[in-house]
C-alpha positions in Angstrom: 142.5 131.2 278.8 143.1 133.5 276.5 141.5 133.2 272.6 144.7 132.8 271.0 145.7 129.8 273.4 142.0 128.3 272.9 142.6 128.4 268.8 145.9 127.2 269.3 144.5 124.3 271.0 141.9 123.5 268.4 144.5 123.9 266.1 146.4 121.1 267.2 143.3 119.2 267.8 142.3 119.4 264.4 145.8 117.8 263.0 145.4 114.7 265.5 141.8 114.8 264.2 143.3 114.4 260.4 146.1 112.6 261.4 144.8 110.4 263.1 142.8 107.9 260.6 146.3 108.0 258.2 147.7 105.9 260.6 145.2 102.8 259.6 144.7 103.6 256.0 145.5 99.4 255.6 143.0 98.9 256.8 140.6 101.3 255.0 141.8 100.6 251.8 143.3 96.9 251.9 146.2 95.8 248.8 144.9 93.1 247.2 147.0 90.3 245.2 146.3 91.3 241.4 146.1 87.4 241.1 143.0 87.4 243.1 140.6 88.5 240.2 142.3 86.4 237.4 144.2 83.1 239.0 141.9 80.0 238.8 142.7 79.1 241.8 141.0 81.7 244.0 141.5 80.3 247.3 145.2 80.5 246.9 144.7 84.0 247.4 142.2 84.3 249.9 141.0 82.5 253.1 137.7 79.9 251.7 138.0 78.0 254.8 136.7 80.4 256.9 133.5 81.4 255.0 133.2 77.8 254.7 133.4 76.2 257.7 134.1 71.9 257.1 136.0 72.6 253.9 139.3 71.4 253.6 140.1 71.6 249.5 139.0 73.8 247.0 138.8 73.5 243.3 139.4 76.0 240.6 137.0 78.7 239.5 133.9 77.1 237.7 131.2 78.1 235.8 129.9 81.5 234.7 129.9 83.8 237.1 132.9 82.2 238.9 132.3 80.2 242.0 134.7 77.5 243.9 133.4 74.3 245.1 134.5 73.5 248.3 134.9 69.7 250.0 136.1 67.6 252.9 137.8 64.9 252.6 136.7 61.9 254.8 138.1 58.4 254.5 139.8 59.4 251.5 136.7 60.7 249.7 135.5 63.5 249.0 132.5 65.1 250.2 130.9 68.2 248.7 130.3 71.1 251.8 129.5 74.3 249.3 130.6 77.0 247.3 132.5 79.7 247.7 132.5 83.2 245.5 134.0 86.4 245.4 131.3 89.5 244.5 133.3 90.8 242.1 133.8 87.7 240.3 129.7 88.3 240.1 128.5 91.9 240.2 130.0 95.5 241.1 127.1 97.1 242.8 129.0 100.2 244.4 128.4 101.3 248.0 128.3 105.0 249.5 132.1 105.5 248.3 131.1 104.6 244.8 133.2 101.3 244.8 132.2 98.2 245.6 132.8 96.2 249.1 135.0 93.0 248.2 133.4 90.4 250.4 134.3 86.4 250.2 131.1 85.0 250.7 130.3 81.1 251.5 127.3 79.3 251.2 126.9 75.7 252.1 125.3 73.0 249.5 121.4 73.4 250.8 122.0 77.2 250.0 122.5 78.6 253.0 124.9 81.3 253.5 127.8 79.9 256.1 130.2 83.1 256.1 131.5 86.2 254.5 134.4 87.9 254.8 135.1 91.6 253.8 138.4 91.7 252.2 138.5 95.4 250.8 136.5 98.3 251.4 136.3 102.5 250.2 134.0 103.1 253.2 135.1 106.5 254.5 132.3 106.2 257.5 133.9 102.6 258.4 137.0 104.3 259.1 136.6 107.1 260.4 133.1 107.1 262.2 131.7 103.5 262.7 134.0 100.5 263.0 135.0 98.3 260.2 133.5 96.3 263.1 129.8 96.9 262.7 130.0 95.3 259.1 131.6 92.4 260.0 128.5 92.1 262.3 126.2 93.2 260.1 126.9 90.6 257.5 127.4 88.0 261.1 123.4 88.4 260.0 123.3 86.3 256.9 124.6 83.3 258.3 121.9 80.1 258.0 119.9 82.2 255.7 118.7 80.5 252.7 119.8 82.3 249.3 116.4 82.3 248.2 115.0 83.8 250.8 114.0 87.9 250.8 116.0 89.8 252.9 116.1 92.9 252.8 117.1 96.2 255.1 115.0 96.7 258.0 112.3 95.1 259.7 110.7 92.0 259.1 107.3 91.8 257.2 106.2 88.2 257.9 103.0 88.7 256.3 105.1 89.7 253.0 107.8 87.0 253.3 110.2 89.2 254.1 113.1 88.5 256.3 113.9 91.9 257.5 117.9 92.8 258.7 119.2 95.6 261.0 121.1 98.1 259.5 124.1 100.6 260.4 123.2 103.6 261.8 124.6 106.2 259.2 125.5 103.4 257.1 122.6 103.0 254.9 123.7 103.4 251.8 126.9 101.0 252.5 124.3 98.4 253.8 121.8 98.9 251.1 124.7 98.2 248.4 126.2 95.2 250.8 122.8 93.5 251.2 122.6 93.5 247.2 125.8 91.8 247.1 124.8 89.3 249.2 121.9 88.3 247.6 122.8 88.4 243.8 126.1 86.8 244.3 124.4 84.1 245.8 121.4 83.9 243.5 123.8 83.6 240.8 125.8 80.9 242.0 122.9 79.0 243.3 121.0 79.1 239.8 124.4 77.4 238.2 124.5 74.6 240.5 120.9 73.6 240.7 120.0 75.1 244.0 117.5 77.4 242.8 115.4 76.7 240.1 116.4 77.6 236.9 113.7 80.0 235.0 111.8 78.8 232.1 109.9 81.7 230.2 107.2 81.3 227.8 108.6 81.6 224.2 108.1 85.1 221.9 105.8 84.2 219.3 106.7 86.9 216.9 104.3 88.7 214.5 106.1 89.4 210.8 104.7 92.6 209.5 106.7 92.8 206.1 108.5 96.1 207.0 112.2 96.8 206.3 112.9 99.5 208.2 116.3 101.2 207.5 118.6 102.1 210.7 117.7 104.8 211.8 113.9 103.7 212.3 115.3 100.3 214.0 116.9 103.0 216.4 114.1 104.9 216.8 111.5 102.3 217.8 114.5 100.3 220.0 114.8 97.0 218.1 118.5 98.2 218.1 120.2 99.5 221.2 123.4 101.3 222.2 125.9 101.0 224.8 128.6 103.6 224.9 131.3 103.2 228.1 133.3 106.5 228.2 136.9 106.4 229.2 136.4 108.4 233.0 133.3 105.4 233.5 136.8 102.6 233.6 138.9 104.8 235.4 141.1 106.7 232.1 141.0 110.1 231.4 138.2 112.1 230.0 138.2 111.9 225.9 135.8 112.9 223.0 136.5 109.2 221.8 134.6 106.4 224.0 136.1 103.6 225.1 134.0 101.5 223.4 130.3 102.0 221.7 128.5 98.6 220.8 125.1 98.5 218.8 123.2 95.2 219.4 119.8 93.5 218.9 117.7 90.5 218.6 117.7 88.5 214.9 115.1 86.3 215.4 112.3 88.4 215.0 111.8 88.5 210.6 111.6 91.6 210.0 114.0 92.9 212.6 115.9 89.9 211.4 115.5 90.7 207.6 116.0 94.6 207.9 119.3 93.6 209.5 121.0 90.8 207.3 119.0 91.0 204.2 116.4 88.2 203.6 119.7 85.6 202.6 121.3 86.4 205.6 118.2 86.0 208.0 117.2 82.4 206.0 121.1 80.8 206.4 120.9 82.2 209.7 117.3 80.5 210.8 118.7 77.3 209.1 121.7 77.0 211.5 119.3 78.0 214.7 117.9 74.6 216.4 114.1 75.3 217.8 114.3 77.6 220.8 117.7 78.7 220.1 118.0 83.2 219.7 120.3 84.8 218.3 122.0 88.6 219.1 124.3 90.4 216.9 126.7 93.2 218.2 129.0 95.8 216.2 131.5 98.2 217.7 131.1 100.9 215.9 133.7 103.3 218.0 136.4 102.6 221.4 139.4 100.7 220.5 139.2 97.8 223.3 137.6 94.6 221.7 134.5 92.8 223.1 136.0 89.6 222.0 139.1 90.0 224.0 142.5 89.5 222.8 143.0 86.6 225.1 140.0 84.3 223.5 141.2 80.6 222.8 139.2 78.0 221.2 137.1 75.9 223.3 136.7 79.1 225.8 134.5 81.5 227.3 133.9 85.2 225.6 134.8 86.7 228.6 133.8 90.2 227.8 130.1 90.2 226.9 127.3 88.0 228.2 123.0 88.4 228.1 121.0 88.5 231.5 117.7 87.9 231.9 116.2 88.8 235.4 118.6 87.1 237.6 119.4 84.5 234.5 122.9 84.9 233.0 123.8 84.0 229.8 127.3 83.7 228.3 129.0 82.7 225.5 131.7 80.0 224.2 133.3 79.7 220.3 130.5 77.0 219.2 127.8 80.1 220.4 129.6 82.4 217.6 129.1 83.0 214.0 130.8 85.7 212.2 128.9 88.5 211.1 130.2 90.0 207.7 128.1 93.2 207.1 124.7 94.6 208.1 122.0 95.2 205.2 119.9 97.9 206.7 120.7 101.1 205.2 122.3 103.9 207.2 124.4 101.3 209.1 127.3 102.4 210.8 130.6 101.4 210.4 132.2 98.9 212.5 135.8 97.3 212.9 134.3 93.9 215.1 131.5 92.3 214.8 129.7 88.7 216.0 126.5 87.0 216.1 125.8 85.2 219.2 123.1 82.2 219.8 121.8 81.7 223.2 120.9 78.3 223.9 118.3 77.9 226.8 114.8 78.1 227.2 115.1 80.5 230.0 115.7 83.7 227.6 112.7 84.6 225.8 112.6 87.8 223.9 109.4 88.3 224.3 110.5 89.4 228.1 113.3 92.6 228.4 116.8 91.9 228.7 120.1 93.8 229.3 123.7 93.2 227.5 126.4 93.9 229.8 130.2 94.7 228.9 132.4 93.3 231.3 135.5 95.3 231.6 138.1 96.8 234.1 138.4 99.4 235.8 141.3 101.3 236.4 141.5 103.3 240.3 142.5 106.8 239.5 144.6 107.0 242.5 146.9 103.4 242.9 146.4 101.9 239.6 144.5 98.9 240.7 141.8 97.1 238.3 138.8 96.6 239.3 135.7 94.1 238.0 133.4 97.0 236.2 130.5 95.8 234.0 128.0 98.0 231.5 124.4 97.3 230.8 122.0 98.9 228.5 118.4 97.3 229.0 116.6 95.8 225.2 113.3 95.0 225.2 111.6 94.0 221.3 109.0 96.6 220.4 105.1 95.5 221.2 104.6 95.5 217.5 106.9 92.5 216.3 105.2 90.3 219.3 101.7 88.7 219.0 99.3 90.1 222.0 102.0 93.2 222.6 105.0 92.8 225.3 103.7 90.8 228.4 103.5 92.6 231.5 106.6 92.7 233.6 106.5 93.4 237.4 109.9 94.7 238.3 111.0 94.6 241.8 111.2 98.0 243.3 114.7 99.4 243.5 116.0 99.5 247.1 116.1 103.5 247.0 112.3 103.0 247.3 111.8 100.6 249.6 114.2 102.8 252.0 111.3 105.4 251.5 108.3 102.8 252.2 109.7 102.2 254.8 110.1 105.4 256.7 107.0 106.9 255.1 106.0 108.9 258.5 109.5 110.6 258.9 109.7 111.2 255.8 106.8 113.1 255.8 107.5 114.9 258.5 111.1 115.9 257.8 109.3 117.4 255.0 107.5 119.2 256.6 109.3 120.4 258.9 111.4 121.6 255.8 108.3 123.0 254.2 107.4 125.3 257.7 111.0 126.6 258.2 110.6 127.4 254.4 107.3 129.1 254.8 108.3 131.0 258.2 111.1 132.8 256.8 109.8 134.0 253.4 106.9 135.6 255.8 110.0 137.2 257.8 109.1 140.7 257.1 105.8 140.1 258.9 107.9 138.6 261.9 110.4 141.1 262.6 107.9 143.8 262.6 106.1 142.2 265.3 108.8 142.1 267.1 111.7 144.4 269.0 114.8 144.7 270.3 113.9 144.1 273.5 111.0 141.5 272.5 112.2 139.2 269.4 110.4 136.4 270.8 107.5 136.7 267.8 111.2 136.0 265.4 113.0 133.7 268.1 110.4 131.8 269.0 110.4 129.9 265.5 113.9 130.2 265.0 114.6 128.5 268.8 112.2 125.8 267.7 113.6 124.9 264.9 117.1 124.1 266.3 115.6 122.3 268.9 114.1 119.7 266.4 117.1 120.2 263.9 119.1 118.9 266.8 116.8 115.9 268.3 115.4 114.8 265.0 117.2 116.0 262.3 121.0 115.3 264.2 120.3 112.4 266.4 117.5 110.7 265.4 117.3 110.7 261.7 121.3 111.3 261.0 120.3 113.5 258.6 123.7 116.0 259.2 124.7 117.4 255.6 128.1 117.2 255.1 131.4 118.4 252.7 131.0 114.6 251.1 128.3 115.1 250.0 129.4 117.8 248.1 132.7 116.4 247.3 130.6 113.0 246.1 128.3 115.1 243.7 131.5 116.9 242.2 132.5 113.5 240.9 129.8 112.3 239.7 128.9 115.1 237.8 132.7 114.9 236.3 132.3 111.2 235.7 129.5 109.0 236.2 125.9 110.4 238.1 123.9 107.9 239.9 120.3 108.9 241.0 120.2 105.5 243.3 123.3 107.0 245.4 121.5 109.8 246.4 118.2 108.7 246.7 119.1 106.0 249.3 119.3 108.5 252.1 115.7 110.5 251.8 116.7 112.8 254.6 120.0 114.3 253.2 118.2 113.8 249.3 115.2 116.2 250.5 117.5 118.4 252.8 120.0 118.8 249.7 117.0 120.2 247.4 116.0 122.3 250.0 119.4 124.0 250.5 119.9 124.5 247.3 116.5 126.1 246.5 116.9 128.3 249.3 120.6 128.8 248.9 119.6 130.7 245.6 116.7 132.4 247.1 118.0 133.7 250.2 121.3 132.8 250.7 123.1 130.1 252.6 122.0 131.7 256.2 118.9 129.9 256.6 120.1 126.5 256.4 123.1 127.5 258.4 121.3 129.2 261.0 118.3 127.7 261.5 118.4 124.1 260.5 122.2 122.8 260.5 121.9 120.3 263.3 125.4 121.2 264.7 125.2 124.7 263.5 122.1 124.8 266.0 123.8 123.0 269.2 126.8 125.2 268.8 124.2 128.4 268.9 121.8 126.8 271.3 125.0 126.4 273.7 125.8 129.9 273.1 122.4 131.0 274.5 122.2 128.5 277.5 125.5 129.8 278.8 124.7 133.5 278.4 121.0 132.7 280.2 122.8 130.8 283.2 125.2 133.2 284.0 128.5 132.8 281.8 127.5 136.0 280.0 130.4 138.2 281.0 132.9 135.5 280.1 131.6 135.2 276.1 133.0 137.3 273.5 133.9 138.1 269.8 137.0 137.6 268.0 138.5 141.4 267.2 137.6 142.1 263.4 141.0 142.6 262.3 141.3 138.8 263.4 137.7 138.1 262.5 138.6 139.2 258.9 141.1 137.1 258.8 140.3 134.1 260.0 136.7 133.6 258.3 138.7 133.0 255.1 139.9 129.9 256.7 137.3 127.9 256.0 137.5 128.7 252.2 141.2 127.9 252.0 139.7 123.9 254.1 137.3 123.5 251.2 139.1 124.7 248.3 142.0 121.9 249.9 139.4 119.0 250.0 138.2 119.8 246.8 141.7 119.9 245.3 142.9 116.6 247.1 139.6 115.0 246.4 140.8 115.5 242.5 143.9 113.2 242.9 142.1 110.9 246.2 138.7 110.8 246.6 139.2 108.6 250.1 142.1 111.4 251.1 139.3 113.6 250.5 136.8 112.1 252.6 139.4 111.7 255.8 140.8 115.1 255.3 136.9 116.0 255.8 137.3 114.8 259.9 137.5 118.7 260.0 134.4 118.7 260.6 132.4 117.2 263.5 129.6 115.8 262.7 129.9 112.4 262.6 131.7 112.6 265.9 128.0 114.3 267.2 125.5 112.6 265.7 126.6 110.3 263.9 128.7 107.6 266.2 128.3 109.4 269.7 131.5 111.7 271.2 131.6 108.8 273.7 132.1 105.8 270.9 135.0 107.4 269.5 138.5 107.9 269.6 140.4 110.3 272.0 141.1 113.4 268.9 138.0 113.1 268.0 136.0 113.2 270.7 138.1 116.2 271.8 137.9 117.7 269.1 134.4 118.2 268.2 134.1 118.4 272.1 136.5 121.8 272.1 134.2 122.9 269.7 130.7 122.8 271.5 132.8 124.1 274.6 134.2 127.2 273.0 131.0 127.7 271.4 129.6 128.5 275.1 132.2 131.6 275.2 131.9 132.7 271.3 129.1 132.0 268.9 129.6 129.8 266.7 133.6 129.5 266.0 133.1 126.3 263.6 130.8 127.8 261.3 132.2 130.9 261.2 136.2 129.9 260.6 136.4 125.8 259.9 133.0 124.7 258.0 134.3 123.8 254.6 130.0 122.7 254.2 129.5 126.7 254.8 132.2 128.2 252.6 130.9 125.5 249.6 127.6 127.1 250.3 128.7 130.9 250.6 129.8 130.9 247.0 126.7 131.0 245.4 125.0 132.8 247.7 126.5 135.8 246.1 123.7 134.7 243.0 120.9 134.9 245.6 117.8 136.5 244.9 116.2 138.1 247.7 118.7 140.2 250.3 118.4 141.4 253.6 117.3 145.2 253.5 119.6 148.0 254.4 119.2 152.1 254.6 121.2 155.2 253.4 121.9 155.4 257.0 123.0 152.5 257.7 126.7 153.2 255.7 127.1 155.1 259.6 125.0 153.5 262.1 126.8 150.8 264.1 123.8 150.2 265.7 122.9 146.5 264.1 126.8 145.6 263.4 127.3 145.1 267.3 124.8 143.0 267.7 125.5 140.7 264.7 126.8 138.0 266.0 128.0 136.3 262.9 130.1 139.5 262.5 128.4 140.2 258.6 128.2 143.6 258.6 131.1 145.7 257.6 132.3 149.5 258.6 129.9 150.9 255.7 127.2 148.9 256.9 127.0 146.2 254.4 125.9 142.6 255.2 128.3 140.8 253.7 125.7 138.1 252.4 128.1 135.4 252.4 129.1 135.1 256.2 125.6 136.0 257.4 123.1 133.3 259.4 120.1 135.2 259.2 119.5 135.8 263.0 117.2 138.3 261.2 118.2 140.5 264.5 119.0 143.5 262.0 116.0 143.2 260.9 114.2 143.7 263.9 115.9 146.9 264.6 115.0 147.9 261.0 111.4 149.0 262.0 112.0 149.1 265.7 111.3 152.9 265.8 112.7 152.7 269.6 115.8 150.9 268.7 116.9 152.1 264.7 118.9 155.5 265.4 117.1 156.6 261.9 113.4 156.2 263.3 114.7 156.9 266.6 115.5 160.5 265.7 112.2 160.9 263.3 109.9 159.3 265.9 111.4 162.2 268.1 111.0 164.9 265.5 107.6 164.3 264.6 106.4 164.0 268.9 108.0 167.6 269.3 105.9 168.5 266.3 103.0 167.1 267.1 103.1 165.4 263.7 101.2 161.8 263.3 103.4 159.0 263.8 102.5 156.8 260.5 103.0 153.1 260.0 106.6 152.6 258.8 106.9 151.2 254.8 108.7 148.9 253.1 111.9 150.9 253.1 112.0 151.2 256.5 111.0 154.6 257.1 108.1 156.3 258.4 105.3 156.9 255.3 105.6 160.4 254.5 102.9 162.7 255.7 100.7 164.2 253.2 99.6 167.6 253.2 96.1 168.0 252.3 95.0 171.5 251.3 91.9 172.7 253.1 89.8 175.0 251.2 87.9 177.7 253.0 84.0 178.2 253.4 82.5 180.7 251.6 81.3 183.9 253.5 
C-alpha cells in the first residue's frame, strides 16, 4: 500500500469517525417541551408513572422546591404511593459538560427512591465513548435506597455509614454531579413532606455593642453581602453592566439592625417580628431583571429569591414582605428595588451561616432553550455581634475531596511518577553524555519506562488521557464562569494538567508528548516493536515536502474545534472524535462502534510502518500545546556546525530539524537522540573530525564542555633551568 492510499484511508476514516455521532445528536441532546419547567402539571409532560411504579394520578406541582404527589386509586379512593420531582425544579448542579443532567426522579412515601429517568443530557462521553446506557444503570443503583441514607461514589465504608456506589469508568465527574442530584433533590423533597426531620437550630443570641457603622465598614466585616450574576453566567452576551447585583443582610442583630434602618426603622420593624421570626433585607443596586418577578400575584410565592440553610430551604410569600423605603447607613448605594423579608421557622438561626440564592434562567447559547440556573453568595453574621463568637460549623467535605481520599495511594503515585519523569529530564545533559549512538540505553532506558507505565497506568488503568476538551472546557470557563470543583474531580488529569503546563513553559511540549502521552507512547512503543521483530525495512518517513505540509494539519483541526466550540460547545466536543483516545483507553476498541474502532485502530497500525503519524499530523491536544512552546525557557542545544551537518536531522524521527539545522521546537518530542550525538565524539561529524585532528597530533583528548566541543587545550609556557 502505498502512503498516499494509507492517508487517504484514514482520511475517510476520520469523516465516519465525526460523522458518525451526528447521526444520534437526539439523543445526546434531547428537545424538551418549554412547558416542562413552568406548567403545574408536570407529569403532563413527562412519564411519573414509570419512576413511580403503583401510581396512577398525579397532582399539580406543590410546595417549595416543586414536587408531585403521586396516588393509586383503589375502590374509588385514593391512596398516597410517593412523590415525584424533576432536579431542576430543585437544584442545577452541572456535570462534566457544565450543564446539568435532567433526571425525573421517584421516590416512594417511606423515602425510598423507586426510579429515575434521564430525560436530557450534555454528556459528550455518553455519546460518543460510553453508552447513554451505563447511566441508566448507574442510577438502576439508587433504587430501594432510603433518601437519608449516605451514598456516595465508590466503595462502601460500613464502619462510616456509608453506602458506597460504582461509578463510570471515565465518567467521574458526570457521576459525581449525578449522585449530588440524587441526593439533594430528594433531601429536599423529603424535608417538605415530613419524611426527614425538619432541623431545629439553637437561636442567635445576639450581643449589641452600640456601634453604627457606616456602609462601607458593614461591607468590610461581612454583615452585608453581595451577589453580582453577570450576563455570560445566564447565557447573554458579555457586558460591563451585570445582570443583576443584590446587597443583602440580616436585621435582627441591633446594631447591624440600627446602622441599617436608623434606630425608628429597626424599633417598628422589631414590633411587627413575632418571637423567633428574622428578618433579611435586599436592594438591587445594578442589572435590570427584578428579584421580585414581574409575574408576582397576591397570595403567591416570590419565585425568584429564597434563604437556605444547610439542606433547609426557605422561601417567601406576600405576607413574608414589608417594603423597604431607604437605607440609613451612610455611603449606601443606590437602588431601584428593594424588600424586607421575614423568615418564619425555627430551623434558620443566624447565629449558623447561610446562603441567598437568585433563582433565574438560563439562556443556552446555542438553541435558545432556558434553563433552571440559581446564584448563591454564602452570609454568615460576624463573631462580634454573637454572644460566645460564631459556633463551630463542620461542613461536609466537597465531593472533589472525597474523590481524592479515596484514591490516596494512586494519587501519590501518579505524582510521582510525574515528579521522576520531571526530575530525569532536567538531569538530561547528564544522560546523554553517558550515552551514544550506538548505546542510548543510559537515555532510553528511562524514556522506554516511562511509556510503559504511561500506557498501563496512566492510559488503562487510571484513564488519565489528556485530551482537546479539556482544553476546549478551560477556554470557556475562563470566558465565562471558572469552576475549581470541575477540575478538581478528576486528580489524575488536574495533576497531569499542572504538570504540562509547568513543563510546557520550561521545556516545551516534547516531554509530555514524548514521554508520557499514553497514546503518544503506544503509537511509539509500536513503532519500536515492529522495527525489533523484523518489519524494519517496511517503515518509513513521509518526504519533507509532504511532511511540511501536512504537520500543519493538526493546527488547522484545533484552530476548527476552537472556532466551532465558540458557537457549540457539544459540536465541539464530537468534532473532538479526531482524536483516539477514548476509543483506547477509555471504552475499549472492542466496546465501540465500527468507525471508531477502525479508526483509532488505522492509527496504531500505521504507526508500526511510520512513527507517530497522529501526533505528528491530526493531534489538535499537540498543536494547542506547540503554541506556547515557542515561550519556553530552556532549548535543546545546537552548534555553528550544525546549519550543515545532516547528521542528527536523519535520525529525528519527529522530523524537527530543518535544512539549516534548526530544531523547530514546536514539532519536536524530545527523543533527546540529537542530543546524544552532540557529545558523541565518534558519531558528531564536528568532534569526529577534531577527535581525529588532535590523535594525528598527538594532542590530549579533553573532556568535551558545555558547548559541545572539546575544552580547548592550554598552552603552558615552560621556563628553562638555569645553567
Amino acid at each position: 500500500m502505498s502512503i498516499s492510499h494509507a492517508l487517504r484511508m484514514l482520511a475517510i476514516l476520520a469523516i465516519c469517525v465525526l460523522a458518525a455521532p451526528l447521526a444520534r445528536a437526539d439523543a445526546y441532546d434531547a428537545k424538551l417541551p418549554a412547558e416542562l419547567n413552568t406548567a403545574p402539571r408536570l407529569c403532563d409532560y413527562a412519564r411519573c408513572a414509570e419512576v413511580l411504579p403503583g401510581a396512577s394520578a398525579f397532582s399539580e406541582r406543590k410546595g417549595r422546591p416543586f414536587y408531585v404527589e403521586g396516588y393509586a386509586e383503589e375502590g374509588g379512593e385514593r391512596r398516597l404511593v410517593g412523590y415525584v420531582m424533576l432536579s431542576t425544579d430543585i437544584t442545577d448542579i452541572p456535570a462534566y459538560s457544565g450543564k446539568p443532567v435532567v433526571t425525573l426522579i421517584g421516590m416512594d412515601a417511606a423515602g425510598r427512591f423507586t426510579g429515575s429517568r434521564i430525560l436530557k443530557h450534555s454528556e459528550p462521553i455518553l455519546l460518543l465513548g460510553i453508552p447513554e446506557s451505563a447511566l441508566v444503570r448507574f442510577n438502576q443503583q439508587y433504587l430501594g435506597k432510603f433518601v437519608g441514607d449516605n451514598i456516595e461514589i465508590g466503595q462502601s465504608r460500613p464502619e462510616e455509614e456509608i453506602i458506597g456506589l460504582d461509578a463510570i469508568s471515565g465518567a467521574t465527574v458526570t457521576v459525581i454531579a449525578q449522585n449530588q442530584v440524587m441526593m439533594t433533590s430528594g433531601a429536599a423533597v423529603a424535608r417538605q413532606v415530613g419524611i426527614l426531620e425538619r432541623t431545629v437550630r439553637p437561636q442567635a443570641r445576639f450581643r449589641e455593642t452600640g456601634a453604627r457603622p457606616d456602609w462601607a465598614a458593614l461591607v468590610q466585616e461581612g454583615s452585608v453581602k453581595k451577589l453580582t450574576v453577570k450576563p455570560e453566567q445566564v447565557g447573554l452576551a458579555r457586558d460591563d453592566e451585570p445582570f443583576i447585583e443584590l446587597w443583602f443582610g440580616h436585621l435582627n442583630q441591633p446594631d447591624v439592625g440600627r446602622a441599617l434602618l436608623g434606630d425608628a426603622g429597626w424599633n417598628n420593624l422589631m414590633a411587627q417580628l413575632k418571637p423567633g421570626e428574622q428578618a433579611i433585607f435586599v436592594i438591587r443596586s445594578a442589572g435590570k431583571e427584578s428579584f421580585k418577578g414581574s409575574g408576582f400575584v397576591r397570595g403567591g410565592l416570590y419565585d425568584r429569591v429564597q434563604v437556605r440553610q444547610g439542606q433547609d430551604a426557605f422561601t417567601f410569600r406576600d405576607l413574608d414582605y414589608l417594603n423597604l423605603y431607604g437605607l440609613a447607613a451612610p455611603g449606601a448605594p443606590a437602588f431601584n428595588e428593594s424588600a424586607i423579608f421575614i423568615i418564619r421557622s425555627d430551623a434558620f438561626s443566624a447565629a449558623y451561616p447561610w446562603k441567598f440564592i437568585f433563582l433565574g434562567n438560563r439562556v443556552d447559547r446555542e438553541t435558545g432553550a432556558r434553563s433552571f440556573a440559581n446564584f448563591d453568595s454564602e452570609y454568615w453574621l460576624p463573631a462580634h455581634y454573637l454572644e460566645g463568637g460564631r459556633p463551630e460549623v463542620k461542613k461536609p467535605a466537597p465531593p472533589w475531596l472525597r474523590v481524592w481520599q479515596t484514591r490516596t495511594v494512586e494519587i501519590v503515585a501518579f505524582g510521582a511518577l510525574l515528579l521522576a519523569v520531571g526530575v530525569v529530564y532536567a538531569q538530561r545533559d547528564r544522560l546523554t553524555r553517558a550515552a551514544t549512538r550506538t548505546n542510548k540505553w543510559p537515555v532510553n532506558a528511562f524514556k522506554y519506562t516511562a511509556w510503559v507505565i504511561s500506557i498501563g497506568f496512566v492510559g488503562f488503568h487510571l484513564m488519565a488521557q489528556p485530551s482537546i476538551t479539556q482544553v476546549l472546557t478551560w477556554f470557556h470557563a475562563l470566558l465565562f464562569q471558572w469552576q475549581w470543583e470541575l477540575f478538581l474531580t478528576d486528580p489524575f488529569i488536574f495533576l497531569f494538567w499542572i504538570f504540562i503546563i509547568v513543563t510546557v513553559f520550561l521545556w516545551g511540549r516534547g516531554l509530555f508528548c514524548g514521554w508520557l502521552c499514553p497514546f503518544g507512547s503506544l503509537s511509539e512503543l509500536l513503532y519500536k516493536v515492529g522495527g525489533a521483530v523484523g518489519l524494519k525495512r517496511f517503515q518509513f518517513k513521509l518526504p519533507k515536502r509532504w511532511h511540511h505540509r501536512l504537520k500543519w494539519v493538526k493546527y488547522g483541526v484545533f484552530a476548527g474545534l476552537l472556532a466551532v466550540s465558540v458557537f457549540s460547545m457539544q459540536q465541539a466536543e464530537m468534532l473532538a472524535e479526531v482524536e483516539p483516545f477514548k476509543t483506547t483507553f477509555l471504552v475499549g476498541l472492542l466496546n465501540r462502534s465500527w468507525p471508531y474502532t477502525l479508526f483509532a485502530a488505522g492509527l496504531l497500525g500505521l504507526s508500526i510502518f511510520t512513527e507517530r503519524p497522529f501526533c505528528k499530523y491530526l493531534c489538535p491536544l499537540g498543536a494547542s500545546l506547540a503554541m506556547p512552546t515557542t515561550f519556553r525557557w530552556f532549548g535543546l542545544k545546537r552548534k555553528q556546525e550544525c546549519t550543515s551537518c545532516k547528521a542528527c536531522a536523519v535520525g529525528c524521527g519527529s522530523q524537527a530539524i530543518d535544512d539549516d539545522g534548526r530544531i523547530d521546537q514546536r514539532e519536536c518530542l524530545h527523543c533527546l537522540d540529537c542530543m546524544v550525538l552532540y557529545t558523541d565524539d565518534h558519531a558528531c561529524p564536528p568532534l569526529v573530525h577534531e577527535r581525529k585532528r588532535r590523535t594525528k597530533a598527538g594532542l590530549a583528548i579533553t573532556p568535551i564542555g558545555a558547548d559541545g566541543y572539546y575544552i580547548p587545550i592550554k598552552l603552558v609556557p615552560v621556563t628553562k633551568a638555569a645553567d
